[in-house]
mmCIF file of the C-alpha atoms, coordinates in Angstrom:
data_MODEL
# 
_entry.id   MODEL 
# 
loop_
_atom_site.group_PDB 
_atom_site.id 
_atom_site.type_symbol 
_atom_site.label_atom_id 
_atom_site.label_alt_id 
_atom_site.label_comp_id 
_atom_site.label_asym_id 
_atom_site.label_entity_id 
_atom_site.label_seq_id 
_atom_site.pdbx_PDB_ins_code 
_atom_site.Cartn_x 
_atom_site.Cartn_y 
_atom_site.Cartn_z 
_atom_site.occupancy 
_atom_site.B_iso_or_equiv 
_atom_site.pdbx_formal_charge 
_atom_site.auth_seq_id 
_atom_site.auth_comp_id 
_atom_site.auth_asym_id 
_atom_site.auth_atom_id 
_atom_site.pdbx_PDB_model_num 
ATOM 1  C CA . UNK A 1 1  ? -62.191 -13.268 39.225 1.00 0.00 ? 1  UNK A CA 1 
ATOM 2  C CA . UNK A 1 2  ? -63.263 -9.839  38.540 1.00 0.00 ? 2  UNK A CA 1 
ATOM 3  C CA . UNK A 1 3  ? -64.579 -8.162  35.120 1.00 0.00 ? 3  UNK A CA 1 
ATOM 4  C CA . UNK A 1 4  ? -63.980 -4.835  33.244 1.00 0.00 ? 4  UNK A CA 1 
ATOM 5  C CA . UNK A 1 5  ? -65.668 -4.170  29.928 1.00 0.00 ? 5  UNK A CA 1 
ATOM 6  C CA . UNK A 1 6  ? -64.740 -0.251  28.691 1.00 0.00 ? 6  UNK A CA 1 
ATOM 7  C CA . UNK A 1 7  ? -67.030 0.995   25.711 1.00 0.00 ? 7  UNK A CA 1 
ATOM 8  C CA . UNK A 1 8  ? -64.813 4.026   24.188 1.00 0.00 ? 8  UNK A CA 1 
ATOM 9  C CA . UNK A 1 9  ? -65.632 5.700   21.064 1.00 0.00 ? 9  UNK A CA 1 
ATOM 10 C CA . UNK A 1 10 ? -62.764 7.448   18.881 1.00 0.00 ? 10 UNK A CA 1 
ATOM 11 C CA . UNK A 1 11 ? -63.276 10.204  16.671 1.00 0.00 ? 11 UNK A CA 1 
ATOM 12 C CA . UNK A 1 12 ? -64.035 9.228   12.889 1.00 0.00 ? 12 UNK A CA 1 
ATOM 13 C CA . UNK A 1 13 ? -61.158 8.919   11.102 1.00 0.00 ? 13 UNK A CA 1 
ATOM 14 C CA . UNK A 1 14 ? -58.897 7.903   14.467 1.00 0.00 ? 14 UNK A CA 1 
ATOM 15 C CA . UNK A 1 15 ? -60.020 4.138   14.146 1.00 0.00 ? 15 UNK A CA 1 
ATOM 16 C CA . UNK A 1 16 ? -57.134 2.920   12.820 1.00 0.00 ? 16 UNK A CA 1 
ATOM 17 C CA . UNK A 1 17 ? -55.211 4.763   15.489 1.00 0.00 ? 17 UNK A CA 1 
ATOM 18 C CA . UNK A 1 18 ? -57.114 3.868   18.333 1.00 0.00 ? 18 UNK A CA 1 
ATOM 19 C CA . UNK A 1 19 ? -57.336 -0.138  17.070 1.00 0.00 ? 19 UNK A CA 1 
ATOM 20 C CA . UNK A 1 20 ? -53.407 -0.551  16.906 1.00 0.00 ? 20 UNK A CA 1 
ATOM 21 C CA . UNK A 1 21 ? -53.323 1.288   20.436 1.00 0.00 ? 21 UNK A CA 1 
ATOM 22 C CA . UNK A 1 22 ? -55.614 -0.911  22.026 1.00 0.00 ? 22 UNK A CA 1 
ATOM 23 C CA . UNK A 1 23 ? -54.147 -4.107  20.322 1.00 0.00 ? 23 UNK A CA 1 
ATOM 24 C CA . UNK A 1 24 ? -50.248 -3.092  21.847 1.00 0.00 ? 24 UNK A CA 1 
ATOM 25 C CA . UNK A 1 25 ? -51.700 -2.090  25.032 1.00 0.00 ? 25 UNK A CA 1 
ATOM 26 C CA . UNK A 1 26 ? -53.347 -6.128  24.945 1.00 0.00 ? 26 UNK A CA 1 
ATOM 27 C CA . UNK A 1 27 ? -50.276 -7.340  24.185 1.00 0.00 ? 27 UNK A CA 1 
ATOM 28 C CA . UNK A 1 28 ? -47.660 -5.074  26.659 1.00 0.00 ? 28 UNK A CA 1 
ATOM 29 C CA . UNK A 1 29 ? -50.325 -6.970  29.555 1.00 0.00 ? 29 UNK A CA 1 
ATOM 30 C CA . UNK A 1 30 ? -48.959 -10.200 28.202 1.00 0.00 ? 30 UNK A CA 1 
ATOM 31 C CA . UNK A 1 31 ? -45.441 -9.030  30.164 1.00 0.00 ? 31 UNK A CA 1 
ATOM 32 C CA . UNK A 1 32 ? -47.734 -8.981  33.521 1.00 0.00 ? 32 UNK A CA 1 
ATOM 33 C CA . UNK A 1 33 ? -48.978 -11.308 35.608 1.00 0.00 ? 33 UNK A CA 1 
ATOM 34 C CA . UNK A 1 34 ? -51.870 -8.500  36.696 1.00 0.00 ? 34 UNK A CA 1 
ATOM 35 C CA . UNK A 1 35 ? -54.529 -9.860  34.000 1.00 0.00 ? 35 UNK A CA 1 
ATOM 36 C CA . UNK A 1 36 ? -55.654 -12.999 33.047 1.00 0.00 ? 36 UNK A CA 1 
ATOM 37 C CA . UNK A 1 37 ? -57.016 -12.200 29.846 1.00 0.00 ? 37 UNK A CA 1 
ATOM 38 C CA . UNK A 1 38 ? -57.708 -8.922  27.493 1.00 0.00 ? 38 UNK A CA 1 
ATOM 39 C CA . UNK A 1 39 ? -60.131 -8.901  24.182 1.00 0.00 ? 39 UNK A CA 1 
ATOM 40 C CA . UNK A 1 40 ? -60.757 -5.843  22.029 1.00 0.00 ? 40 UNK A CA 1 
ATOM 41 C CA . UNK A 1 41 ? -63.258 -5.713  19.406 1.00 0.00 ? 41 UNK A CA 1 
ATOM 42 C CA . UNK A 1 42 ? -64.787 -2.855  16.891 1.00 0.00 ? 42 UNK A CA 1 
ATOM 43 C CA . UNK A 1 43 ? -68.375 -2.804  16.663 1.00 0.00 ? 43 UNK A CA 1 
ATOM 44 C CA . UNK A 1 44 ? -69.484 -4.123  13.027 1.00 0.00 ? 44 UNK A CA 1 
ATOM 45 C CA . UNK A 1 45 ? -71.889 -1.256  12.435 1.00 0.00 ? 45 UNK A CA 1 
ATOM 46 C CA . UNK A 1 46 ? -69.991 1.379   14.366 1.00 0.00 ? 46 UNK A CA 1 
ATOM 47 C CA . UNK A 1 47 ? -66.630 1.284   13.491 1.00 0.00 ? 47 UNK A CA 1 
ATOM 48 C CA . UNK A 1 48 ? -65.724 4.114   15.781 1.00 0.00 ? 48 UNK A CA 1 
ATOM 49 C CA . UNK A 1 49 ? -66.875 2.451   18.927 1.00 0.00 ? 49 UNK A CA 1 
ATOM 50 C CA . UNK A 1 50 ? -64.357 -0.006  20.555 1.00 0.00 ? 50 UNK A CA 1 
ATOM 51 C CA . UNK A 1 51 ? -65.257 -2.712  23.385 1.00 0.00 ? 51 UNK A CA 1 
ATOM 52 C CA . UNK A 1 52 ? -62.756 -4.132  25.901 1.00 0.00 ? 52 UNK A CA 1 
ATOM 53 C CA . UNK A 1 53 ? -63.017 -7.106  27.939 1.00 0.00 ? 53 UNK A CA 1 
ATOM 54 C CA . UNK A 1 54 ? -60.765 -7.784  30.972 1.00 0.00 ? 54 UNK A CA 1 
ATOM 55 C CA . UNK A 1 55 ? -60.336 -10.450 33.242 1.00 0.00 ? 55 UNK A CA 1 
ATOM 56 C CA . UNK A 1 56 ? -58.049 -10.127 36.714 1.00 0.00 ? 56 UNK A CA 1 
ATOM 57 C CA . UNK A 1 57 ? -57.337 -12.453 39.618 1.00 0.00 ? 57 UNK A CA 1 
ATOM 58 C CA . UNK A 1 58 ? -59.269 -10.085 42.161 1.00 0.00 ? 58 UNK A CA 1 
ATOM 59 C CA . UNK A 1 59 ? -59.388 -6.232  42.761 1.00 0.00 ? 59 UNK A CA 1 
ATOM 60 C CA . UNK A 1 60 ? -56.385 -5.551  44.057 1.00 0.00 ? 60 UNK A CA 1 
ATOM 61 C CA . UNK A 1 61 ? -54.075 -6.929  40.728 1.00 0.00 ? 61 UNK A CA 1 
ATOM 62 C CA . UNK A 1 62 ? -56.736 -5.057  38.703 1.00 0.00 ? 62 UNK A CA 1 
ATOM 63 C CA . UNK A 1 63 ? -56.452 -1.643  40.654 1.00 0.00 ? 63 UNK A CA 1 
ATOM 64 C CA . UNK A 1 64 ? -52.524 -2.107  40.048 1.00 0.00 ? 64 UNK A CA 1 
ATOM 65 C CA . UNK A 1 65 ? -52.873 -2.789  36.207 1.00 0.00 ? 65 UNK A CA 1 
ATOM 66 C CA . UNK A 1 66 ? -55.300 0.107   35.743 1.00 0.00 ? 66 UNK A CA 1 
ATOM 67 C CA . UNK A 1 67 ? -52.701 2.875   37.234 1.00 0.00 ? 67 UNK A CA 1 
ATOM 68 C CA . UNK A 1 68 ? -49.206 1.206   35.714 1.00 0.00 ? 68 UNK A CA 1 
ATOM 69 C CA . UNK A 1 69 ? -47.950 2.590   32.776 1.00 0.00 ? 69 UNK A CA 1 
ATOM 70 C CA . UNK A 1 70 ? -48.931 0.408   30.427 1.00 0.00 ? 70 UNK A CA 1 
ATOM 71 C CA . UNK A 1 71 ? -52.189 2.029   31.270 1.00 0.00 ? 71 UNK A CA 1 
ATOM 72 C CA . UNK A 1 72 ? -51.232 5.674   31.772 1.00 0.00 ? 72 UNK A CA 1 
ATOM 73 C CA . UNK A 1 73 ? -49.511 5.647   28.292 1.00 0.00 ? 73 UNK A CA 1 
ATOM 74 C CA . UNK A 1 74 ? -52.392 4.294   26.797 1.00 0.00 ? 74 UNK A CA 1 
ATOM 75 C CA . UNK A 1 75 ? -55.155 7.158   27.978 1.00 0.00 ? 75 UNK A CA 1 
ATOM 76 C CA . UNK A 1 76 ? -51.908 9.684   27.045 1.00 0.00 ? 76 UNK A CA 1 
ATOM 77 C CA . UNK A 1 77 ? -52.116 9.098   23.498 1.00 0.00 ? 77 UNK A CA 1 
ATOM 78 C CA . UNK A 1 78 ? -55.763 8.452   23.133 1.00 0.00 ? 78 UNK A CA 1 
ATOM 79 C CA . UNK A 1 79 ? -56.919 10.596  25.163 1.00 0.00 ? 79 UNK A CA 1 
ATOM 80 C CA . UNK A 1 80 ? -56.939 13.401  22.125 1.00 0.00 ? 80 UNK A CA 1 
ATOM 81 C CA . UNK A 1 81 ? -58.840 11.358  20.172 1.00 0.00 ? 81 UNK A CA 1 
ATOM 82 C CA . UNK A 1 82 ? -61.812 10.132  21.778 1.00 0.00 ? 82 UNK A CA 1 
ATOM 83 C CA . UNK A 1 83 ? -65.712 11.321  21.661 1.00 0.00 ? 83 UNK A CA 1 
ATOM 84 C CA . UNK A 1 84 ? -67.019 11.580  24.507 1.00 0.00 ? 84 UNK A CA 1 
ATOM 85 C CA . UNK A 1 85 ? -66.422 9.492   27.630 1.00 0.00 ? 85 UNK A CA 1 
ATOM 86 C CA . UNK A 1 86 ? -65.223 6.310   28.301 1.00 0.00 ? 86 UNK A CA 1 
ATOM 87 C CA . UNK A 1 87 ? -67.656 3.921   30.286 1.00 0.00 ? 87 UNK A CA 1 
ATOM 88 C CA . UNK A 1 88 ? -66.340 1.564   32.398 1.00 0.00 ? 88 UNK A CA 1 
ATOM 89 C CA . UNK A 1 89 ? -67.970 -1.327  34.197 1.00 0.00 ? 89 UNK A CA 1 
ATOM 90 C CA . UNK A 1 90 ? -66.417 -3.404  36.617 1.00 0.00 ? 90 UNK A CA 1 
ATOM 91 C CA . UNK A 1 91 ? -68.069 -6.604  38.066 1.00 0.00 ? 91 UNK A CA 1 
ATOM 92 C CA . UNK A 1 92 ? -67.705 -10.138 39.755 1.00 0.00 ? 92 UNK A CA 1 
ATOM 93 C CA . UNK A 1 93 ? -67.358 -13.034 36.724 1.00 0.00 ? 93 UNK A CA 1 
ATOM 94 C CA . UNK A 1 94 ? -70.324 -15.239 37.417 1.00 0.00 ? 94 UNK A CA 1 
ATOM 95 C CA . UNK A 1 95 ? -68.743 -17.437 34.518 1.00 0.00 ? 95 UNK A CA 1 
ATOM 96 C CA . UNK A 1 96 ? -66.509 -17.724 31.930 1.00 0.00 ? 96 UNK A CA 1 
ATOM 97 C CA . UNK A 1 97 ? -65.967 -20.729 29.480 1.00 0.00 ? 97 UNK A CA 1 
ATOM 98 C CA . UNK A 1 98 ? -62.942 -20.673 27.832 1.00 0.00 ? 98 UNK A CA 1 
# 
């Protein structure tokens, strides 16, 4: 299993935008079989920073999710609205618990 957790921070006053953006774009991966799992949470004391978690069978399936459209389209619209860059990590899951 492989990891991705993206820390992105929207301008203020996008929040709401960038939530409901980040929430479809979880839900559209529900229509793949790419990714086993997506989470998205607002930091309580930041509310313009976002946090994603994503969890893929290996590489290769994540590699595809990341450049289909369901990715593209998202970076399209936020794209405008974000401060700063977007950090990415990637890793190997040591473990999970569901």
């Amino acid at each position: 299993m492989i990891t991705m957790t993206t820390i992105i921070r929207v301008k203020a006053g996008h929040e709401g935008v960038l939530e409901q953006a980040l929430v479809e774009t979880a839900r559209r991966r529900e229509t793949t079989d790419a990714v086993v799992s997506v989470s998205v949470s607002r930091d309580s004391g930041e509310p313009t920073l976002f946090t994603s978690h994503l969890r893929a069978k290996d590489r290769a399936t994540l590699d595809r999710y990341l450049t289909s459209p369901v990715v593209t389209d998202l970076f399209d619209r936020i794209q405008p609205l974000l401060e700063g860059d977007v950090l990415v990590k990637i890793g190997d899951e040591i473990h999970a618990t569901p």
